[in-house]
DSSP file (Angstrom, degrees, kcal/mol; ACC not computed):
  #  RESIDUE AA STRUCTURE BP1 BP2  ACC     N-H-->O    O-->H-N    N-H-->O    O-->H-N    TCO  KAPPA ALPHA  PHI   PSI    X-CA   Y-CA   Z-CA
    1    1 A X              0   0    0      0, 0.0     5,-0.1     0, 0.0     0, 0.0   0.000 360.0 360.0 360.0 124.9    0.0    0.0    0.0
    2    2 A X    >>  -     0   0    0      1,-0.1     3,-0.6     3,-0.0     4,-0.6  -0.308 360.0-119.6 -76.2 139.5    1.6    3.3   -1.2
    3    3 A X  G >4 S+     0   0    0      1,-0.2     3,-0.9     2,-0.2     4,-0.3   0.753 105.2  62.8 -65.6 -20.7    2.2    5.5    1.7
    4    4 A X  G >4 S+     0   0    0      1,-0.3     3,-1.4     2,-0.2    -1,-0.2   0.846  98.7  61.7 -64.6 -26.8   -0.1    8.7    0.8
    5    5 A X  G <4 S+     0   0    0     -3,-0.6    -1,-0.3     1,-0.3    -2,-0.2   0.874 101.2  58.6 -66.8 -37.0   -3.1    6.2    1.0
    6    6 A X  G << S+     0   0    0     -3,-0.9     2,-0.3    -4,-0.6    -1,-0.3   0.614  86.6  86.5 -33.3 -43.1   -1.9    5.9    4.6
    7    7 A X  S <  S-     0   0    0     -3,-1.4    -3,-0.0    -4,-0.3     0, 0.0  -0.563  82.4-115.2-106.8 144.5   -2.1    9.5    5.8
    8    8 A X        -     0   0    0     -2,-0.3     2,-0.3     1,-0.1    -1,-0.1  -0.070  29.7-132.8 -57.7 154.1   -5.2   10.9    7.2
    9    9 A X    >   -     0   0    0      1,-0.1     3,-0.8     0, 0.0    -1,-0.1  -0.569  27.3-104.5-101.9-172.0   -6.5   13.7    4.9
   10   10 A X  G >  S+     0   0    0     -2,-0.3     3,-1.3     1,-0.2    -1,-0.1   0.629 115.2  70.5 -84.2 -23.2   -7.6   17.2    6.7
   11   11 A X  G >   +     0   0    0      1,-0.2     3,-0.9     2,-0.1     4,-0.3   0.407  63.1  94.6 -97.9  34.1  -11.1   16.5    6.3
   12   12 A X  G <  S+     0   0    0     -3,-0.8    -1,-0.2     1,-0.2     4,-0.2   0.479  94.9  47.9 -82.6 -18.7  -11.0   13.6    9.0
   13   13 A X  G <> S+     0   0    0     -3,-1.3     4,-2.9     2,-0.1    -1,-0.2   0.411  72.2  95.0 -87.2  -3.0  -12.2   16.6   11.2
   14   14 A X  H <> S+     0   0    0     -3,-0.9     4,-1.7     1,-0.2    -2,-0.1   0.926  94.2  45.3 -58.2 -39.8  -14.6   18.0    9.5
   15   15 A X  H  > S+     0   0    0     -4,-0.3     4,-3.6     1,-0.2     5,-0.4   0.907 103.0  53.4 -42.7 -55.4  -16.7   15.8   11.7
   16   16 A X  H  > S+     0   0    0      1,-0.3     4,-0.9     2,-0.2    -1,-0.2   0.766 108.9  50.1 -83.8 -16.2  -15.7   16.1   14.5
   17   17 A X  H  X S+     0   0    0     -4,-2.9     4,-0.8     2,-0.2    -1,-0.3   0.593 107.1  62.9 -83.3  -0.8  -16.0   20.2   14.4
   18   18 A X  H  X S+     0   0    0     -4,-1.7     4,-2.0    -3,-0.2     5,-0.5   0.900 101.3  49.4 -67.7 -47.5  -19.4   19.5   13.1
   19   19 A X  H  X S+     0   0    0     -4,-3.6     4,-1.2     1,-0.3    -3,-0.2   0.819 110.6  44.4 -77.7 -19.2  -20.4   17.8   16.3
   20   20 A X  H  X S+     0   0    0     -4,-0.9     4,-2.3    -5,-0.4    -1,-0.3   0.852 101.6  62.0-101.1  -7.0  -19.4   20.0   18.6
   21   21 A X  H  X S+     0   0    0     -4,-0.8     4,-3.2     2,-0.2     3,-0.3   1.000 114.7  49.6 -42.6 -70.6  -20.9   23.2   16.5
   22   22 A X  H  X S+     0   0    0     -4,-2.0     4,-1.3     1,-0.3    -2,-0.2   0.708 113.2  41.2 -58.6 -32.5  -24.2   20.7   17.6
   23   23 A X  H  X S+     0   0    0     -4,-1.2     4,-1.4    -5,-0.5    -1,-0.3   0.989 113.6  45.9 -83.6 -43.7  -23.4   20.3   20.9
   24   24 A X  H  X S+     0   0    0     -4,-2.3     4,-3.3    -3,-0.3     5,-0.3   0.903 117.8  55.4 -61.4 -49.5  -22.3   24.0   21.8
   25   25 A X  H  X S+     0   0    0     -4,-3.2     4,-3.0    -5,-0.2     5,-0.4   0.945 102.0  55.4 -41.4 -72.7  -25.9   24.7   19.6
   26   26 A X  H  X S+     0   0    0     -4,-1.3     4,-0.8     1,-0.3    -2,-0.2   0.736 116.9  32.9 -24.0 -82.0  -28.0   22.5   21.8
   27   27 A X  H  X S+     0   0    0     -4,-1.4     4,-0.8     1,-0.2    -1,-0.3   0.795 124.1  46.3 -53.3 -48.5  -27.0   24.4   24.9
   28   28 A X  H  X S+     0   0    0     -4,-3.3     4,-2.4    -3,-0.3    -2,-0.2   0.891 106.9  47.5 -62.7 -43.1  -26.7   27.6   23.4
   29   29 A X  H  X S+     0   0    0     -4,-3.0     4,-1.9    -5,-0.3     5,-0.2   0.882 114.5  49.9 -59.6 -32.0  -29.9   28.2   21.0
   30   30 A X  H  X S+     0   0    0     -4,-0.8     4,-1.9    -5,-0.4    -1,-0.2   0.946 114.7  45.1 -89.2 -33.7  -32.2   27.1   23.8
   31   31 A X  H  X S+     0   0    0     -4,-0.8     4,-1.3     1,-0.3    -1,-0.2   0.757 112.0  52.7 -83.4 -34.7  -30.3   29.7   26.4
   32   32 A X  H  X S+     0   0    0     -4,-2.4     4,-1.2     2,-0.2    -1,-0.3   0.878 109.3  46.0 -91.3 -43.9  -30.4   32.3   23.9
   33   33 A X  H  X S+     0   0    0     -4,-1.9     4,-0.9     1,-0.2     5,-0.3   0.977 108.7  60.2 -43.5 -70.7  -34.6   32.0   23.2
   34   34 A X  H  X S+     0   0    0     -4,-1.9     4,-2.6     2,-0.2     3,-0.4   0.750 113.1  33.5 -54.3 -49.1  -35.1   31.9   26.9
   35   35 A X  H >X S+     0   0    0     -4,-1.3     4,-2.1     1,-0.2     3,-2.0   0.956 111.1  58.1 -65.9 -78.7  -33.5   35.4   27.4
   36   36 A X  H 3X S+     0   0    0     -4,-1.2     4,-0.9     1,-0.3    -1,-0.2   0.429 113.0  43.1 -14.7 -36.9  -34.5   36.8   24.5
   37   37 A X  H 3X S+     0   0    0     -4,-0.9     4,-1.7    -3,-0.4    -1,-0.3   0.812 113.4  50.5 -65.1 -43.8  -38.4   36.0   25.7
   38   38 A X  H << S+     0   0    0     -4,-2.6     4,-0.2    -3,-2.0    -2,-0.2   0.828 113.7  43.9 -88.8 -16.5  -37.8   37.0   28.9
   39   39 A X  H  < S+     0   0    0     -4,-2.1    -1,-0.2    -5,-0.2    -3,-0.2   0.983 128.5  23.3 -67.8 -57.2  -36.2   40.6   27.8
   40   40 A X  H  < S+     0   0    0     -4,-0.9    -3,-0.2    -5,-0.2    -2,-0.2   0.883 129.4  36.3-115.5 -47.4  -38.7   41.6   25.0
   41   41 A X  S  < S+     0   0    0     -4,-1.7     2,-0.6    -5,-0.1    -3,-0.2   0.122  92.3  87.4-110.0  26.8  -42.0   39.6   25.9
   42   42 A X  S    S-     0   0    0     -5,-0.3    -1,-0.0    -4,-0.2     0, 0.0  -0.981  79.1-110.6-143.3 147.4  -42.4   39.5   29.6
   43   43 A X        -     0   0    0     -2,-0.6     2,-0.6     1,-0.1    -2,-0.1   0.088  26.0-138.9 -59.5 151.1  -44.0   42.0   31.6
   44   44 A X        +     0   0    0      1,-0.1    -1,-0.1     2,-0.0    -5,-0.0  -0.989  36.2 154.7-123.3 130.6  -41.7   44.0   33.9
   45   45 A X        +     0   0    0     -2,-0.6     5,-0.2     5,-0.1    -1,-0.1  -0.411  12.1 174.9-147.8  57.5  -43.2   44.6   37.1
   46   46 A X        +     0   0    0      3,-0.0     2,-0.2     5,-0.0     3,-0.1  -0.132  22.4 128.1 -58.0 164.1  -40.7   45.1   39.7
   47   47 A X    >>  -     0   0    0      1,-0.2     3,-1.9     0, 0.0     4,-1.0  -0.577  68.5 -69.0 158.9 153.8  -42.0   45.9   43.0
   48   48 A X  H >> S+     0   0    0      1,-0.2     3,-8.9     2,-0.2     4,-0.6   0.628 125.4  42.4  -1.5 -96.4  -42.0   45.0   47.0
   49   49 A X  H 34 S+     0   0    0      1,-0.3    -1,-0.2     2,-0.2    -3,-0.0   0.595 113.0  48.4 -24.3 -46.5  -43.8   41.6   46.5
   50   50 A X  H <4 S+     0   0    0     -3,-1.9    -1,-0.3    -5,-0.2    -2,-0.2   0.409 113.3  48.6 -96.7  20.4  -42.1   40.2   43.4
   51   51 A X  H << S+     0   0    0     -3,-8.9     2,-0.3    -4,-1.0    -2,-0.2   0.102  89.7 104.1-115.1  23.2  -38.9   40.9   44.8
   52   52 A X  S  < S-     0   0    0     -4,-0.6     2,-0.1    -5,-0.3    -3,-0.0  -0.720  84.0 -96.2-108.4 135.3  -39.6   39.3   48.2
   53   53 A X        -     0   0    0     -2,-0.3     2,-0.5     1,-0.1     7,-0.3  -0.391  39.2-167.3 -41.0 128.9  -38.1   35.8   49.1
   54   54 A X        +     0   0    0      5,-0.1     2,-0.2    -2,-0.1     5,-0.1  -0.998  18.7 159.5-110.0 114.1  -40.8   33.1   48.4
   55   55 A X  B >  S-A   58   0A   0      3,-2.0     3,-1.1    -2,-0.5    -2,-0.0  -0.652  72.0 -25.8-149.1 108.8  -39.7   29.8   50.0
   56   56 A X  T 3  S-     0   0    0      1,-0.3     3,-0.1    -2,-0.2    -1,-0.1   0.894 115.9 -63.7  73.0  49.6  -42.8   26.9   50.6
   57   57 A X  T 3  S+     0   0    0      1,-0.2     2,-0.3     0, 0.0    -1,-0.3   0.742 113.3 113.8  45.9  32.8  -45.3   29.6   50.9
   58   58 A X  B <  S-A   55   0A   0     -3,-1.1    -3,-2.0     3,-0.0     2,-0.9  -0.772  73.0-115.2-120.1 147.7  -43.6   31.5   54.5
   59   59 A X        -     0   0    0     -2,-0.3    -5,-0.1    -5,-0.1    -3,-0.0  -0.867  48.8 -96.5 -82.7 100.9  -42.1   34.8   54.3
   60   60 A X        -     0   0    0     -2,-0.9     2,-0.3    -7,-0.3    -1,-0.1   0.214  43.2-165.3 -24.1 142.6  -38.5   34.2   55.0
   61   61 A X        -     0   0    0      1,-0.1    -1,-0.0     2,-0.1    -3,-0.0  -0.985  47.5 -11.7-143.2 145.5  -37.5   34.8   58.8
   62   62 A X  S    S-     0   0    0     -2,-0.3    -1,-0.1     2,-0.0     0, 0.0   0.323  98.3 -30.5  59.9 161.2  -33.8   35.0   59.7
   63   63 A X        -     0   0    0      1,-0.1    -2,-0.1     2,-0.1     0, 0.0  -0.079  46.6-151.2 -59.3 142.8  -30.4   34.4   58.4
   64   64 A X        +     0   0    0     -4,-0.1     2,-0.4     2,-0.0    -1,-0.1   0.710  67.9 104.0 -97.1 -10.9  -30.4   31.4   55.8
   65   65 A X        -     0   0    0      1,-0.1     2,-0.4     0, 0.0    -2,-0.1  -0.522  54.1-179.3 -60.9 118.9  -26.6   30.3   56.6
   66   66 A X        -     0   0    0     -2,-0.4     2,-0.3     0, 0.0    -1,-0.1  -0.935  29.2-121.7 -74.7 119.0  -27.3   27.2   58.7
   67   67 A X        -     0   0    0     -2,-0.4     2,-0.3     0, 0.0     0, 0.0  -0.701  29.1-161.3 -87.2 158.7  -24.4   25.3   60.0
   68   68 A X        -     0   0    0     -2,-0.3     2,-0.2     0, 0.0     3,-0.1  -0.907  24.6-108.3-132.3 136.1  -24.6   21.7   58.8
   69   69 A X    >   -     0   0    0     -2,-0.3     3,-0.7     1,-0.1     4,-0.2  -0.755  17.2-134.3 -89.8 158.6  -22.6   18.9   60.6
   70   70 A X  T >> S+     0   0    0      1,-0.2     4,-2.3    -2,-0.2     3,-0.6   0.804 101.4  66.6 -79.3 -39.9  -19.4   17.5   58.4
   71   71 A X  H 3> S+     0   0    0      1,-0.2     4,-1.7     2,-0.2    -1,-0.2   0.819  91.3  56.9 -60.6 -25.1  -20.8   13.8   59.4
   72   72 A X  H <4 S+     0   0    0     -3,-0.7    -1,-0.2     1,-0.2    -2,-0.2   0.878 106.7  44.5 -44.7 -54.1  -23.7   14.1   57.6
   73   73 A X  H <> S+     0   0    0     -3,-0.6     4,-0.8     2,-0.2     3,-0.3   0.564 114.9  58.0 -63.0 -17.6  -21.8   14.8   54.2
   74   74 A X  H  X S+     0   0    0     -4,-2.3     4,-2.8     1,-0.3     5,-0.4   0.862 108.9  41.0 -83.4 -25.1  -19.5   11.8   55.6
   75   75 A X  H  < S+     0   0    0     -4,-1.7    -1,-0.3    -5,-0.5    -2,-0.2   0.549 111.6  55.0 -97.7  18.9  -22.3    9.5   55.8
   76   76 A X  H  > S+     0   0    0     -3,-0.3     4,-2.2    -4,-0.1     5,-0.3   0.535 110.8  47.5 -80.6 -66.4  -23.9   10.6   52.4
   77   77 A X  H  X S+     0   0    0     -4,-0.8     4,-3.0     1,-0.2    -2,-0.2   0.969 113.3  47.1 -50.9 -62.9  -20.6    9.9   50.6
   78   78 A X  H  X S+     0   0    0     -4,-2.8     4,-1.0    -5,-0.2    -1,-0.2   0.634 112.8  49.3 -63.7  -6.1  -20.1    6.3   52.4
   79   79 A X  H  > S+     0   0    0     -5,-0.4     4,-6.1    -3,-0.3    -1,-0.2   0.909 113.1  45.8 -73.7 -62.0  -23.8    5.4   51.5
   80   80 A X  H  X S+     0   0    0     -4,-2.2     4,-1.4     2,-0.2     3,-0.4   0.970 116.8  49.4 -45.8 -63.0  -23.1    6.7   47.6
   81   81 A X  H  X S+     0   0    0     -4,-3.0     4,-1.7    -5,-0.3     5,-0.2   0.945 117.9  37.3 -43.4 -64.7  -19.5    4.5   47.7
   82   82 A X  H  X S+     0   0    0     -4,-1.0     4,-2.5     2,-0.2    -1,-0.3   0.895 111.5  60.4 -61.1 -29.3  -21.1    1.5   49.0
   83   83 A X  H  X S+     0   0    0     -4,-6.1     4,-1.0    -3,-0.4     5,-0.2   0.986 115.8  39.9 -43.0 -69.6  -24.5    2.2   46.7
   84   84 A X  H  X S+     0   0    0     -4,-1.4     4,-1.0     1,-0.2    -1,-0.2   0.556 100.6  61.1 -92.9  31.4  -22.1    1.9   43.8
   85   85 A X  H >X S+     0   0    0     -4,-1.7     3,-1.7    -5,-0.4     4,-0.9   0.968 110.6  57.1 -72.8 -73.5  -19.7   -1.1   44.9
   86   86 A X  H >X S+     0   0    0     -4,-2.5     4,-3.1     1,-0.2     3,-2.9   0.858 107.0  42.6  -1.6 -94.4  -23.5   -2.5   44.7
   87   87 A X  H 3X S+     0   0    0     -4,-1.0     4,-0.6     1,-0.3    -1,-0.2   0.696 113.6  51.4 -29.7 -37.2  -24.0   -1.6   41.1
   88   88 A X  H <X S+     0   0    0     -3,-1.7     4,-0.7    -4,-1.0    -1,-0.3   0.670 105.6  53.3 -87.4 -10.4  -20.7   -2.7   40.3
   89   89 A X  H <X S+     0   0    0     -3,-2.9     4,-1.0    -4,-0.9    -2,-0.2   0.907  98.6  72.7-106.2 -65.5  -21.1   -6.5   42.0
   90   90 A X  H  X S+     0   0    0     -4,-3.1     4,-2.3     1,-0.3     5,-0.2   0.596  93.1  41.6 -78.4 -44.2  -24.1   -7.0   40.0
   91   91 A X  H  X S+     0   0    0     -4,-0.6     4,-3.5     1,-0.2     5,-0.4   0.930 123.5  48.1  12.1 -78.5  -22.8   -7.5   36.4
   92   92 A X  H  X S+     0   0    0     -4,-0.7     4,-2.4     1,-0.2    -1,-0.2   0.809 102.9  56.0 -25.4 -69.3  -20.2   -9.6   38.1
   93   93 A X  H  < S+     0   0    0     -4,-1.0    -1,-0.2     1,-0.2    -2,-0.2   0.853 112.8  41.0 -36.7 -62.0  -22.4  -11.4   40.1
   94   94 A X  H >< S+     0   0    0     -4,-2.3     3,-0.6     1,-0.2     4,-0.3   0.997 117.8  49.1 -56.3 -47.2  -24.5  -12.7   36.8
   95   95 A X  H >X S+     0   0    0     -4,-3.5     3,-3.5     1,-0.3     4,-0.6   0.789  78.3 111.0 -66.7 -22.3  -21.4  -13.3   34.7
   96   96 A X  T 3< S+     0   0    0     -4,-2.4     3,-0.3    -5,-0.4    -1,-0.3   0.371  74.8  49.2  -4.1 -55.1  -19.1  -15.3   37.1
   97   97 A X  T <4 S+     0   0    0     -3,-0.6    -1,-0.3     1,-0.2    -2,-0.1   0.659 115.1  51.1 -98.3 -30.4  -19.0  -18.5   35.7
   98   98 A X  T <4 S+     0   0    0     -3,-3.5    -2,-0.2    -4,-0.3    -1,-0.2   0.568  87.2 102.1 -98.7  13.1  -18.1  -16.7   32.3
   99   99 A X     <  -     0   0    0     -4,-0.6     2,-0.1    -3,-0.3     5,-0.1  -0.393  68.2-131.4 -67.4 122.3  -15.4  -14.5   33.6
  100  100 A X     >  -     0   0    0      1,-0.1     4,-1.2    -2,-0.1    -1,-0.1  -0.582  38.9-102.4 -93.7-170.4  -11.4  -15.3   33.0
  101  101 A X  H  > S+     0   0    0      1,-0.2     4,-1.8     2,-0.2     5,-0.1   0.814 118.9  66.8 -75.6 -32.3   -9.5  -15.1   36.0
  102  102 A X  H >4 S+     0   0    0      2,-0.2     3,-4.3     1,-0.2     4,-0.4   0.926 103.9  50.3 -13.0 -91.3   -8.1  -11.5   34.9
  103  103 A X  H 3> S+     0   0    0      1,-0.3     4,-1.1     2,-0.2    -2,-0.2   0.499 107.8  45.5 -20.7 -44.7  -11.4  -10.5   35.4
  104  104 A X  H 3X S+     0   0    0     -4,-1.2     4,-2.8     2,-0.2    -1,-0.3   0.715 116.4  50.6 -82.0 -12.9  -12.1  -12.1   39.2
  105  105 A X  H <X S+     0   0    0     -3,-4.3     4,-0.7    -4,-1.8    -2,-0.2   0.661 107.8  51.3-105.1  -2.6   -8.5  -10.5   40.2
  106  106 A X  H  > S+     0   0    0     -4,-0.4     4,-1.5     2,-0.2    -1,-0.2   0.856 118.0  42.5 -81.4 -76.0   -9.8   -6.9   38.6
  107  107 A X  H  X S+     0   0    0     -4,-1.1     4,-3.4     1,-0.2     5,-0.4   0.873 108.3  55.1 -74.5 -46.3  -12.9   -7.5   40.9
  108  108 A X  H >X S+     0   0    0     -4,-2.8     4,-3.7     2,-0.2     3,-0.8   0.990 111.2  46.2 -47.9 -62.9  -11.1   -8.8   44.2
  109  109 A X  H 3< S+     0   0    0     -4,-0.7    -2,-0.2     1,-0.3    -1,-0.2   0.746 109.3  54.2 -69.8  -8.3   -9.0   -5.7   44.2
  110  110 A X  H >X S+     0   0    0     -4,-1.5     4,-1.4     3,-0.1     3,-0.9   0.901 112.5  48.0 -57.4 -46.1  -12.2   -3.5   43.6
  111  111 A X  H <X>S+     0   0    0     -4,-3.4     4,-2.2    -3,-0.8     5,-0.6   0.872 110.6  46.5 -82.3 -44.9  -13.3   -5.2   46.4
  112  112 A X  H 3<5S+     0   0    0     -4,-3.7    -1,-0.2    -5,-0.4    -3,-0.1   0.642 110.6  55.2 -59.2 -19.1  -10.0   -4.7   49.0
  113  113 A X  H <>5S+     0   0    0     -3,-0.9     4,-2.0    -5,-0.5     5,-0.2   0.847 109.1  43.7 -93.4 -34.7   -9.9   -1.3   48.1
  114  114 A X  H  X5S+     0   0    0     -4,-1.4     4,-1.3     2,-0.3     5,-0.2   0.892 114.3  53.7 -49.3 -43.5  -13.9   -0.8   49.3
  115  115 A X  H  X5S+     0   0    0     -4,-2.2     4,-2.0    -5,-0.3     5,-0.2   0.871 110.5  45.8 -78.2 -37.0  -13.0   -3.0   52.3
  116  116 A X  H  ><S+     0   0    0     -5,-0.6     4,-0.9     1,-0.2    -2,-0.3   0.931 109.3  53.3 -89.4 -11.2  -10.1   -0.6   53.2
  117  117 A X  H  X S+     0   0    0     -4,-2.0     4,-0.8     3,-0.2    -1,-0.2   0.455 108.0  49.3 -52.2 -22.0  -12.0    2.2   52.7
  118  118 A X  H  X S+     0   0    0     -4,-1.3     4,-1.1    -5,-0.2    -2,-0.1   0.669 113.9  47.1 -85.9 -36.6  -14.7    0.7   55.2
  119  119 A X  H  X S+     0   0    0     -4,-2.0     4,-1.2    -5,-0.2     5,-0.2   0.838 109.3  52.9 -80.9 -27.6  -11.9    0.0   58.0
  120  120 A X  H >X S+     0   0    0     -4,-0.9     3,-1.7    -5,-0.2     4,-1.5   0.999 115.2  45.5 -72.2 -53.3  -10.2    3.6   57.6
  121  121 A X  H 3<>S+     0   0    0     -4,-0.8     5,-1.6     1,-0.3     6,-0.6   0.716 113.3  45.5 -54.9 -37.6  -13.5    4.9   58.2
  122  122 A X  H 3<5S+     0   0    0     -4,-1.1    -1,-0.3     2,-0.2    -2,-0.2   0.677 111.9  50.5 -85.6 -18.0  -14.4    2.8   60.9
  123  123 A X  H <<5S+     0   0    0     -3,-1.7    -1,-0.2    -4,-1.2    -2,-0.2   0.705 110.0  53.1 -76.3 -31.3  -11.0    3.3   62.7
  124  124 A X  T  <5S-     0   0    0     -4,-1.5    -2,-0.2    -5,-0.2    -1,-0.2   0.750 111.2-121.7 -85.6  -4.2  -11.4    7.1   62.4
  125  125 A X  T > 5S+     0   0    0     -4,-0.5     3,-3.0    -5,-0.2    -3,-0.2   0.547  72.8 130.9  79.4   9.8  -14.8    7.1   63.9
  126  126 A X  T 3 <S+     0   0    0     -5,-1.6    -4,-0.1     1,-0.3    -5,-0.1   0.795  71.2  54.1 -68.9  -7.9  -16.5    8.6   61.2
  127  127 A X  T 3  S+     0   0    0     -6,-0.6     2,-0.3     2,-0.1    -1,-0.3   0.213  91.7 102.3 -99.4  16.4  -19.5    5.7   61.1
  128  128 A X  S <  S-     0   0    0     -3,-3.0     2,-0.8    -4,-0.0     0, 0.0  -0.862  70.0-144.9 -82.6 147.3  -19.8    6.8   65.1
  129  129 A X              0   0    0     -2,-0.3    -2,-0.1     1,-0.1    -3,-0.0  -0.858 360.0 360.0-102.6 156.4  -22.8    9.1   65.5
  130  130 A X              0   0    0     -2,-0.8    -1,-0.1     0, 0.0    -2,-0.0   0.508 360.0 360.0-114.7 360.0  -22.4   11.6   68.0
């Protein structure tokens, strides 16, 4: 095979700058209508009422910064890890028998790093609630 036949030609990208002209469209055109209504065909009517906090039909009372405890977000993350550990077992689980050994030694050490991730947590006390 003669070598020029080898080399990519220039327009081996024309694609791939068409599709992301179409993706950057998608997001943009819809962003750009939205304003564009809300500038020229909806009423402007500032005043007290529509500029007033609405939240679950109460008039806002007080500061909204709330302190949040850090353990919550700890136990929200170790729920998500272990959710997809789940996700990730089940595949496995059906395929087992048709799995090479690669594949189970791939899965053990997903599984050794989850389990050392379950004992540093549990050593640091983050699964105590206080």
């Amino acid at each position: 095979m003669p070598l020029h036949e080898l080399s990519q030609p220039q327009d081996s990208y024309l694609a791939l700058v068409v599709l992301m002209v179409t993706a950057v469209g998608m997001a943009a055109v819809p962003l750009t209508l939205a304003w564009l209504w809300a500038r020229y065909f909806s009423p402007k009517k500032p005043g007290k009422d529509k500029n007033a906090t609405y939240e679950c039909g109460l008039e806002a009372k007080g500061d909204a910064w709330i302190q949040f405890k850090a353990e919550y977000y700890l136990y929200a993350i170790i729920f998500l890890v272990f959710d997809v550990e789940t996700i990730f077992l089940l595949p496995f689980a059906v395929a087992f028998t048709g799995l090479s050994v690669g594949a189970f030694v791939a899965m053990m050490v997903f599984l050794m790093l989850l389990v050392e991730g379950l004992v540093w947590a549990w050593t640091k006390g983050v699964l105590t609630w206080k």
